[in-house]
N, C-alpha and C positions, 0 to 999 in steps of 0.2 A: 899825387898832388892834385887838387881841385883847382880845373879853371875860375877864372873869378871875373878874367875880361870877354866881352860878346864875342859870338862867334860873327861871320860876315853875314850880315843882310841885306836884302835890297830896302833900303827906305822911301817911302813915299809919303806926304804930308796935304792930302788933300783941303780944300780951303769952302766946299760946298759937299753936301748931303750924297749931289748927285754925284761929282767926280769922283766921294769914295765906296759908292756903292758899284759904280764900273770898274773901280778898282777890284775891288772883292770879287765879282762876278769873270774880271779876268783872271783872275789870280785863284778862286777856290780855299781848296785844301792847303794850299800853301802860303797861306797868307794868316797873321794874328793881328788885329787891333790892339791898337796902342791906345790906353786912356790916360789912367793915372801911374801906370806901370809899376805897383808894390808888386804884384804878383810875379806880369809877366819877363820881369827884366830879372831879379832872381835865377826864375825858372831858365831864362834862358845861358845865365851868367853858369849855371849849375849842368847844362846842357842837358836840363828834363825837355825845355822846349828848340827844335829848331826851325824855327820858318823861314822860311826861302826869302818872303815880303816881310816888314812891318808899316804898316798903314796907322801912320798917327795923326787919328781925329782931333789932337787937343786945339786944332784949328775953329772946328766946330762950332762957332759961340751958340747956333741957335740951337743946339743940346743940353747949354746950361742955362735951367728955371725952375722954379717953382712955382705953378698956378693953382689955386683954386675956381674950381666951377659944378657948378650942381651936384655939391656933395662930393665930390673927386677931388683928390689930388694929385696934380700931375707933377714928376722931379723928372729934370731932363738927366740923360743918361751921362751927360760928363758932368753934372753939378756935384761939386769937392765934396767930402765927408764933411770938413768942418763948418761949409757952407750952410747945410740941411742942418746941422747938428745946433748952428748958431742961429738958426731963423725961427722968428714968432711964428711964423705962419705955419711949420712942419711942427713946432712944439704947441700949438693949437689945434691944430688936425690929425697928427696923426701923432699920438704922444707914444707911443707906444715904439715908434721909428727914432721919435724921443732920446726916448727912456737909452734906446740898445747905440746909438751912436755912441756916446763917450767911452765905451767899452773895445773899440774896435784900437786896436793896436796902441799907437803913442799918436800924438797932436803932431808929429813929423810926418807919419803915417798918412792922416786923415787930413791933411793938407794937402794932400797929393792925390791923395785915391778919390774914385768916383763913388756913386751909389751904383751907377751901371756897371762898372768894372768889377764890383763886389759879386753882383750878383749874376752876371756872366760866365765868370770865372766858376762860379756854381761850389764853395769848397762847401762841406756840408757840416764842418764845425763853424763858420763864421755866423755872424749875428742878423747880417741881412737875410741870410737865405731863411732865415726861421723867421722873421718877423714878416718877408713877401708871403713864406705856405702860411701864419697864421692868421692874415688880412684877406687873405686871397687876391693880391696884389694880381695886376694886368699887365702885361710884362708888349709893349707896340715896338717889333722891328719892322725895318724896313729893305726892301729890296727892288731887283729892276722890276718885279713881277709886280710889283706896290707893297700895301702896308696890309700886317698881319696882327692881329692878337692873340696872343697866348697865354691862357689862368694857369695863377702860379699854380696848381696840380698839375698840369700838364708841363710845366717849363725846366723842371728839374726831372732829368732821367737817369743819373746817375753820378758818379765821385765825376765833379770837374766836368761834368755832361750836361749839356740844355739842348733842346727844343729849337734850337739857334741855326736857320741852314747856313752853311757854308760860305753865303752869297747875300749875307743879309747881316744890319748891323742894327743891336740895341738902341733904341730912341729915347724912349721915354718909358717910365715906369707908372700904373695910376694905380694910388692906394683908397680906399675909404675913408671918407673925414667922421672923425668919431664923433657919434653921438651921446648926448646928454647920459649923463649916470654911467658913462663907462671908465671904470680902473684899470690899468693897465701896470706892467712889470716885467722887465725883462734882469733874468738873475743868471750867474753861469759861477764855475767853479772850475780855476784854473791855474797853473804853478806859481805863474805870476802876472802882475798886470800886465797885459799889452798882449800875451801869450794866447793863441787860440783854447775856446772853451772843451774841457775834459769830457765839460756836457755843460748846455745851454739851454733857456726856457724862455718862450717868449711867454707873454699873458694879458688875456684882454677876457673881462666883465662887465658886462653891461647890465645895471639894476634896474628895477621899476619897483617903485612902492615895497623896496627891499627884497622883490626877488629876483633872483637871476634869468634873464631875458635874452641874454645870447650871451655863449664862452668858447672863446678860443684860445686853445693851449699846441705851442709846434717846436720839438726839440729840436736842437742841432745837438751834433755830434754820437748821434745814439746810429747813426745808418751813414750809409753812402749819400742820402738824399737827406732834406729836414723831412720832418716826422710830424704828423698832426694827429693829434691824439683824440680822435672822435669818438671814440664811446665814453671817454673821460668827460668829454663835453656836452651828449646828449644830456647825461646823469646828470650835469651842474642845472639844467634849464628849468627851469619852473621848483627852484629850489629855493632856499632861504641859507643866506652863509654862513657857516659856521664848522668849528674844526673836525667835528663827527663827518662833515660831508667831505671837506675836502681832504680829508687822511682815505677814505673813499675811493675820489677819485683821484688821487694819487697811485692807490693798488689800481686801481682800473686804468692808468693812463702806462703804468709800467710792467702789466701781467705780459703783454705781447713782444715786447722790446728785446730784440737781441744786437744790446751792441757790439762793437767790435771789440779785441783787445790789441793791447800796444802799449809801450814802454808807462804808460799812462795811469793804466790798471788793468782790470778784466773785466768782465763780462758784468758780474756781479757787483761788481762794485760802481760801475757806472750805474747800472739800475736803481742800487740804491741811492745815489747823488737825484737823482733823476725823479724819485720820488719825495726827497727831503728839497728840493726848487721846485716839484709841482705842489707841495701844502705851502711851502713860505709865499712861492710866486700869486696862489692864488689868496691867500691871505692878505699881501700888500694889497693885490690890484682891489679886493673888497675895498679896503681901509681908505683909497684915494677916489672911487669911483663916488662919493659924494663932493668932490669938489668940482665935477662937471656936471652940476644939475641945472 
C-alpha cells in the first residue's frame, strides 16, 4: 500500500529573508523549502523525500515581483506560475518564458507553483529549466555568508541537483529582456496535456536585416540536466532562415544527444522527436520574430 498522508515534520514558517536563512543554516541537510509545494509535498507524501524541517517561505512577500531595469528581468522566487504567465511585462520581455508557462502542468498547478520552486527543484524534463539554460538566466541565492550569483550553466548539476548550498535559499531569478527582431517558441511532445515533456525545445532568434544574429536552442528531457545545443546555434548565426538550414541544424543539434530511455520511448526515438521541434521550433520563432521589430 502507498502512503498518501505526510510523514512527521518539524514545520517552521519564517516571516523575514533573515529568520529563514538562520533557519537553513541551522537546520543544513535536513531541512526542504516549502514554496508552492507541487513538487515537494508529493515527493514527500510518496516518501522519495523526508526532511526532518520544512521551512515555508510562502511568508516571503518580498520574493514575490517582477521588475524591469536595464535590460533585466528580475521574477522573485515565490512569484505564482500564473502570476508571470498573466503579466504584460514577462510576456513583453521575456516571451520566450512566455511562450513555455501555459504548458506547465494544469491552471491548479500553476496557481500554486513558483518560478523559483520550478527551477530549484531542477527536474530536467520541465519547461523552466530549459528556458533558464536557453536565456542564460542568473539564478541570486542568498545566505548568512551574503548573496551569490549563479549562470544557469553552472546552476544545474544534475537530475533534481543545483548549485544551491545547503544553507542558502533561491531569491530571485534575472532573465534578459529580449530584443528587437527576436522570435521565440517553446514546443514539447507529451502523452497528454499537463504531463511532463517526452522531450522539449525551448527557441529564441533574433534577426537583423533578415539574418540570424543570435540563436538559442535548450532541450529538456533529453539528459539529466537541460541541454543547449551549441554547435546547432553557432551554424544558425550570420545565416538567412530557411528550411535547408534549419533541417541542418536540426542534425547538428541532435548528432550528440543521448537520451535516456523509459516507459516513454528510447533512445532513438526521442532523437527523432527532438529534431522534428528543433525545425518546427526554429521555424515558428523565424515566422514571429518580425513582430518585435
Amino acid at each position: 500500500r502507498v502512503p498518501m498522508k505526510l510523514p512527521y515534520v518539524e514545520y517552521e514558517a519564517p516571516t523575514t529573508m533573515a529568520e529563514a536563512v538562520d533557519l537553513l543554516a541551522e537546520h543544513q541537510d535536513e531541512a526542504s523549502v516549502l514554496a508552492g509545494g507541487q513538487s515537494l509535498i508529493p515527493l514527500m507524501a510518496l516518501r522519495l523525500a523526508r526532511p526532518a524541517v520544512l521551512i515555508d517561505i510562502n511568508g516571503l512577500s518580498e520574493l514575490s515581483l517582477v521588475a524591469v531595469e536595464d535590460g533585466r528581468v528580475t521574477i522573485g522566487a515565490m512569484t505564482r506560475e500564473y502570476v508571470a504567465e498573466d503579466s504584460a511585462t514577462v510576456g513583453d520581455t521575456v516571451p520566450l518564458l512566455a511562450a513555455a508557462l501555459p504548458l506547465i502542468g494544469h491552471e491548479a498547478i500553476r496557481s500554486r507553483g513558483t518560478i523559483g520552486g520550478s527551477l530549484a527543484h531542477a527536474d530536467p524534463a520541465a519547461e523552466l529549466p530549459a528556458v533558464a539554460r536557453a536565456l542564460d538566466a542568473e539564478f541570486v541565492v542568498r545566505g548568512r555568508a551574503g548573496e551569490r550569483v549563479v549562470p544557469a550553466a553552472d546552476w544545474f548539476e544534475g537530475y533534481l541537483a543545483t548549485s544551491r548550498r545547503p544553507d542558502e535559499i533561491l531569491a530571485e531569478v534575472r532573465f534578459p529582456a529580449a530584443g528587437p527582431g527576436t522570435g521565440v517558441a517553446f514546443l514539447e511532445v507529451a502523452r497528454r496535456h499537463g504531463d511532463f515533456a517526452i522531450v522539449g525545445l525551448a527557441v529564441s532568434l533574433t534577426l537583423a536585416d533578415g539574418v540570424i544574429s543570435d540563436a538559442r536552442l535548450a532541450f529538456a528531457g533529453v539528459s539529466d540536466v537541460p541541454v543547449r545545443a551549441a554547435e546547432a546555434e553557432d551554424l544558425l548565426v550570420g545565416q538567412r532562415p530557411s528550411a535547408d538550414l534549419f533541417a541542418e541544424a536540426a542534425r547538428v543539434a541532435t548528432a550528440a544527444l543521448d537520451p535516456p530511455a523509459d516507459l516513454n520511448g528510447s533512445p532513438e526515438y526521442r532523437k527523432q522527436i527532438a529534431a522534428t521541434l528543433v525545425r518546427r521550433g526554429l521555424q515558428a520563432a523565424a515566422d514571429n520574430a518580425d513582430e518585435r521589430q
